[in-house]
C-alpha positions in Angstrom: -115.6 -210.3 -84.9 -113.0 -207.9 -83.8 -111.8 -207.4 -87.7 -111.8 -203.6 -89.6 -110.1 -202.2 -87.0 -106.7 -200.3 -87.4 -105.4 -201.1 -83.6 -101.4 -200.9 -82.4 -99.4 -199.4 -79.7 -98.0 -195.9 -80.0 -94.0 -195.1 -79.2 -94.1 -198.2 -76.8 -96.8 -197.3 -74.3 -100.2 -199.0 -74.3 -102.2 -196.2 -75.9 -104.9 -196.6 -78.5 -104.5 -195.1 -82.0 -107.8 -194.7 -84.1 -107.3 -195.8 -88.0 -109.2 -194.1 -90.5 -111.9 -196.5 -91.3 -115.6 -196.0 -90.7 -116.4 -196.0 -87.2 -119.8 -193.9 -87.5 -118.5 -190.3 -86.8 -117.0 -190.4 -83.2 -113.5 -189.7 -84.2 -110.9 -188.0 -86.5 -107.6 -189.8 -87.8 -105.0 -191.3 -86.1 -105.9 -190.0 -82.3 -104.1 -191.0 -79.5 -106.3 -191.5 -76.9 -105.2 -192.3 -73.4 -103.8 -195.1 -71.9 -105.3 -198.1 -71.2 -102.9 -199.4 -68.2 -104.9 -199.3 -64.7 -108.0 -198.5 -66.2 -111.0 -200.9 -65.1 -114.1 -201.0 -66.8 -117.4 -202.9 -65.7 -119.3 -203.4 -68.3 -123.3 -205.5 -67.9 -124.8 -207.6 -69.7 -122.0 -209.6 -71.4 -123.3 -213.2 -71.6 -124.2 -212.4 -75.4 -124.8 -209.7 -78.0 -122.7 -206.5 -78.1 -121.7 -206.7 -74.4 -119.7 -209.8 -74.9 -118.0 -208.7 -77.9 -117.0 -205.1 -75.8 -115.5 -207.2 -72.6 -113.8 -209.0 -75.2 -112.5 -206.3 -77.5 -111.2 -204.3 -74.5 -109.8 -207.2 -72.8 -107.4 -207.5 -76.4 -106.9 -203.9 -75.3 -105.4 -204.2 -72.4 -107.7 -202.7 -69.9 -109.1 -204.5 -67.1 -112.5 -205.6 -67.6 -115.1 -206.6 -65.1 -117.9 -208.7 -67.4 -121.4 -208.3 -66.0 -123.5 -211.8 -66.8 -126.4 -213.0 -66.0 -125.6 -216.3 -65.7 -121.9 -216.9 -64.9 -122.3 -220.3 -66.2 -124.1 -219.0 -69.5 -122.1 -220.4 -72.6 -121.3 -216.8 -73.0 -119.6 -216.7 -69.6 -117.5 -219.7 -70.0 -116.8 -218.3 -73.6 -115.9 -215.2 -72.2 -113.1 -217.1 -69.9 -111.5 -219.2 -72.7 -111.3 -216.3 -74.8 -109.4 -213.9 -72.2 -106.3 -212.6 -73.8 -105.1 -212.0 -70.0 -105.7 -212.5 -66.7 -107.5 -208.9 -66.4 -111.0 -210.2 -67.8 -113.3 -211.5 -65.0 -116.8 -212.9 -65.4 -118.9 -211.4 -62.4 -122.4 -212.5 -61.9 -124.4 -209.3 -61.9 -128.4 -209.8 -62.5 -129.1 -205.9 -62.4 -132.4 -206.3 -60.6 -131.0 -208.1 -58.0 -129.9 -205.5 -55.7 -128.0 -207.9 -53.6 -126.0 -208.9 -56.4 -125.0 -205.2 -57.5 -123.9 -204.8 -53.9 -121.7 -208.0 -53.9 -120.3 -207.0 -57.1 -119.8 -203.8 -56.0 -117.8 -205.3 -53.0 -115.6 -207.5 -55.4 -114.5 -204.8 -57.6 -114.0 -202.2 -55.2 -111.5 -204.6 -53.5 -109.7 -205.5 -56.9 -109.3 -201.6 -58.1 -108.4 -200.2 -54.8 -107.3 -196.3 -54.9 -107.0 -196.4 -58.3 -111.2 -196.7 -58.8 -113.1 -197.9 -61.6 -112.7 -196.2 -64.9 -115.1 -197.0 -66.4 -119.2 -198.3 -65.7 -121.2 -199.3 -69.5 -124.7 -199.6 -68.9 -125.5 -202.2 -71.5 -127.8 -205.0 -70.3 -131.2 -204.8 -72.1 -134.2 -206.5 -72.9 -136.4 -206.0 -75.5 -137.8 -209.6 -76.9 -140.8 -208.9 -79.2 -142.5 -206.2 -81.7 -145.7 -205.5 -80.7 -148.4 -202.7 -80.7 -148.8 -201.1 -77.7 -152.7 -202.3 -76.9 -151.7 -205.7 -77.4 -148.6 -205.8 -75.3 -149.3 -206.6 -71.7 -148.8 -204.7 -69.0 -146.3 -207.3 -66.9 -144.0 -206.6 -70.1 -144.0 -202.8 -69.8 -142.9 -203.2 -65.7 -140.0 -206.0 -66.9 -138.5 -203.3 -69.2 -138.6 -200.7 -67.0 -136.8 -202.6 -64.4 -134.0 -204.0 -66.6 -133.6 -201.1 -69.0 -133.9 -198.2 -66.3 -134.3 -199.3 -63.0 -131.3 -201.9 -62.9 -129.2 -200.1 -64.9 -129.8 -196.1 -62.5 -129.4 -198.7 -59.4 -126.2 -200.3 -60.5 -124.7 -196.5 -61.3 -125.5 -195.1 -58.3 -123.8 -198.5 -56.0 -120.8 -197.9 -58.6 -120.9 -194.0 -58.2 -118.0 -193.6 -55.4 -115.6 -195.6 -57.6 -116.5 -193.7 -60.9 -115.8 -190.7 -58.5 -112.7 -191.6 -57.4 -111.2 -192.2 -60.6 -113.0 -189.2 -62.5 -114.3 -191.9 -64.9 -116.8 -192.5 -67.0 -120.4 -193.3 -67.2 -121.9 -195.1 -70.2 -125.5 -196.2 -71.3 -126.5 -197.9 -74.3 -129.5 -196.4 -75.1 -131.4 -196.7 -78.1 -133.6 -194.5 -81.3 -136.5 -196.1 -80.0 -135.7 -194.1 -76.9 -135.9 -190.7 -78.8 -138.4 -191.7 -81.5 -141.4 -192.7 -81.3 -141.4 -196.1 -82.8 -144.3 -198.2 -83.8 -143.9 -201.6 -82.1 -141.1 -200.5 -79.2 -143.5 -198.6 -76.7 -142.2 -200.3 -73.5 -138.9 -200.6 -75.3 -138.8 -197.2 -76.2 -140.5 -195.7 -73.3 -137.2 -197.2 -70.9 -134.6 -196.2 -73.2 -136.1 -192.7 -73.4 -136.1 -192.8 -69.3 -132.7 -194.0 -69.5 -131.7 -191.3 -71.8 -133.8 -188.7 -69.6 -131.6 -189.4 -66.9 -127.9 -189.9 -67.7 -128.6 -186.0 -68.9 -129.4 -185.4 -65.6 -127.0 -187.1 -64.2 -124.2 -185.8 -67.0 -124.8 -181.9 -65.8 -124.7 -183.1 -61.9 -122.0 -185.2 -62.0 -119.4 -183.2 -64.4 -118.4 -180.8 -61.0 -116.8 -184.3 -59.9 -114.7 -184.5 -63.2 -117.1 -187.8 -64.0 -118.3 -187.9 -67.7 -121.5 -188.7 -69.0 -122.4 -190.5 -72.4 -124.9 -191.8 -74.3 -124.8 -194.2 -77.4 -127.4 -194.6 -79.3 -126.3 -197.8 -81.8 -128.7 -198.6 -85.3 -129.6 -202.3 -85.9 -126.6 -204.3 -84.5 -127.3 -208.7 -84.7 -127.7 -209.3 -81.1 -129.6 -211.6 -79.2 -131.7 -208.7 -77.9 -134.4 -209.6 -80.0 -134.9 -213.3 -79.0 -135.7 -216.4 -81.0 -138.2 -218.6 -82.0 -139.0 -220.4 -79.2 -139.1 -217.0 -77.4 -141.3 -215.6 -80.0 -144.0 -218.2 -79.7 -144.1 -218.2 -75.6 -144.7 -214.4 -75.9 -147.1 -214.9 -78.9 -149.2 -217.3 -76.3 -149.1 -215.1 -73.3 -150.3 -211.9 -75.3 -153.3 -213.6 -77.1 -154.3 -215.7 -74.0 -154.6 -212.2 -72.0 -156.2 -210.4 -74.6 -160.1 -209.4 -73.9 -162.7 -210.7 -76.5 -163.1 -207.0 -78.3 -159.4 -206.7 -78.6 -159.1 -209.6 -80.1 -161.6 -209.5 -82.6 -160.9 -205.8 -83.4 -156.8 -207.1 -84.3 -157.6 -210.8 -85.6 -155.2 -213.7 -85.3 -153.9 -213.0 -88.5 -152.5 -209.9 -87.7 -151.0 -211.1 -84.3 -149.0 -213.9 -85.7 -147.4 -211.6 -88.0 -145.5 -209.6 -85.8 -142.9 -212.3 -85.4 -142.5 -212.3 -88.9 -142.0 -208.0 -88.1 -139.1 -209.7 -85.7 -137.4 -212.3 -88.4 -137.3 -209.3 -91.1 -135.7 -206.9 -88.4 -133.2 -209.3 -87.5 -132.3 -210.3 -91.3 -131.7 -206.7 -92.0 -129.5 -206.1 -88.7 -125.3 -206.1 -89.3 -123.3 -208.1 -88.0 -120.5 -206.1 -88.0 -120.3 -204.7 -84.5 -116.9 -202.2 -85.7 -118.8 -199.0 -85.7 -120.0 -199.7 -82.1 -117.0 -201.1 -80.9 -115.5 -197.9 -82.0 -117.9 -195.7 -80.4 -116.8 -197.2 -77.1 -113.4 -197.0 -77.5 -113.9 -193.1 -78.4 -116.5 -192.5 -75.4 -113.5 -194.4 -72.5 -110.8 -193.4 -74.0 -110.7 -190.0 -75.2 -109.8 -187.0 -73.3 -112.4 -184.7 -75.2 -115.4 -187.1 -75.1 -118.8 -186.5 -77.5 -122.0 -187.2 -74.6 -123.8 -188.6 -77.3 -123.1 -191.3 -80.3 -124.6 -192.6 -82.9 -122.6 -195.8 -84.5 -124.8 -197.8 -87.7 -126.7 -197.4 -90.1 -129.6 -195.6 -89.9 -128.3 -194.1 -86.4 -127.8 -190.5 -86.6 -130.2 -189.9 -89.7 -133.5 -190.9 -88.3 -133.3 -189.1 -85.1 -132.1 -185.9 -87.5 -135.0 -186.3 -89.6 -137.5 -186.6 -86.6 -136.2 -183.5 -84.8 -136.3 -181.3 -88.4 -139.1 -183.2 -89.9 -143.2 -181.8 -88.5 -144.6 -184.4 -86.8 -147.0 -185.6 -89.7 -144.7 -186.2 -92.0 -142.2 -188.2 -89.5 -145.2 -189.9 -88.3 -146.0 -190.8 -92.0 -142.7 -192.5 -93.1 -142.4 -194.2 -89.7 -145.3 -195.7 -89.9 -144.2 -196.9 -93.1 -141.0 -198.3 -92.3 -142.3 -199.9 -89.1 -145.6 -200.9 -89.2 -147.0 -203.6 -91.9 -148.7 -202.9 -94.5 -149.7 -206.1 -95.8 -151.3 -207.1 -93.1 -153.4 -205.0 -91.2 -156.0 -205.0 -88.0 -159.2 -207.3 -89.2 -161.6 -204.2 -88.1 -159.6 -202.0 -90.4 
């Protein structure tokens, strides 16, 4: 997991050294970025997915990681504490829409960092689920993303703000191309990753008088559990036909329905598995003195958003439709 990475310590003191191998743009050769001792990061959403393979990648790099989970007795959590390196990785439970949990965790950390602060704060806990178009998606599922992909993650920076503060740290949301382009299939999705994005801009021009950096990375298709599974797919599948009206669902057909999780299986097939360019992105956005605000590790990730902000809108529209939306199956009215 942590392979294709050129990683070692610099004249003796813990400092990371960037090799030369594809990392997605973020960084030049061989530099030194600064040191890791008494740097704390908090980093949400690490139960699975990309989050668990950051807590564990900078745990191997000697920073002090707070691990946000959902469930601290997830298998991710346990896996999490067998897999420490050190005694600086620590599993804290952190639901981000439970605001009494922020504020515990908040509590917790602030008494382990002390003056030194927290470094670091990675926005990364997410929800996503299912592909869907935006008429069939209900509306209970456009509220859930809101609150876990905006809502929890603006109220968890703003309990964590005084320590970021303190140490002139670092502020870092995983956002998403859904978020800047307009995606058929992601509308709640993208709708809370482009509020996300909206406001760590914001927050990136108000906070940089208090020496506190602002970045966002926007990753391509990264193997995750983001996306669900099976089981997952067919208790959504119920819920959105069994709340459909009789003239939606005649004008979209069963046919068409089912196959959006088949939409799901080919997006999840064609997904890396190699997290190393994300990883990277990270590393580059905590760790170095001259950070980029925005990033744009995998495939896919730079180059689509390029194209929709050079491309007129019909022709954008035009190929991401095609890319997106299928064309073997379509609406039974159509």
């Amino acid at each position: 997991m942590l392979s294709g990475f050129n990683l070692h310590l610099a004249h003796g003191c813990k400092c990371w050294v960037i090799g030369s191998e594809d990392c997605g743009g973020p960084v030049g050769r061989n530099e030194v970025m600064l040191p890791v001792l008494n740097r704390a990061v908090l980093i949400t959403g690490c139960d699975s997915g990309l989050g668990h393979d950051l807590a564990r990648f900078l745990d191997a790099a000697g920073m002090r990681v707070f691990a946000g989970v959902l469930d601290e007795s997830s298998p991710g959590a346990v896996e999490l504490r067998k897999a420490s390196s050190s005694s600086k990785l620590t599993v804290v439970q952190l639901d981000i829409t439970n605001m009494s949990q922020i504020k515990q965790a908040y509590q917790y950390i602030q008494s382990q960092t002390g003056e030194t602060g927290l470094w670091g704060l990675v926005n990364n806990a997410g929800v996503l689920g299912y592909v869907c178009d935006a008429e069939l998606l209900p509306i209970q599922f456009y509220r859930k993303y809101l609150e876990v992909n905006f809502i929890g993650s603006v109220e968890v920076t703003q309990i964590f703000l005084p320590l970021i503060r303190q140490s002139k740290g670092r502020i870092i949301s995983i956002s998403s191309m859904a978020g800047e382009i307009p995606l058929p299939g992601f509308p709640a999705y993208g709708a809370s990753k482009a509020a996300l994005s909206a406001y760590s801009g914001t927050i990136r021009q108000e906070l940089s008088r208090w020496g506190v950096k602002v970045i966002v990375i926007q990753p391509g298709a990264f193997k995750t559990n983001i996306l669900g599974n099976r089981e997952h797919w067919v208790r959504v599948h119920n819920e959105i036909v069994s709340g459909l009206s009789p003239d939606v669902m005649e004008a979209y057909g069963e046919e068409y329905i089912s196959s959006l999780q088949e939409r799901l299986v080919k997006m999840t097939s064609s997904s890396s598995s190699n997290p190393g360019q994300f990883l990277d992105a990270l590393k580059h956005a905590l760790l170095s003195s001259r950070p980029k605000p925005f990033y744009y590790p995998g495939a896919a990730a730079w180059a689509l958003p390029f194209f929709y902000r050079h491309s007129p809108t019909f022709l954008s529209d035009m190929i991401f439709s095609r890319i997106f939306m299928p064309r073997d199956i379509r609406p039974a009215q159509l």
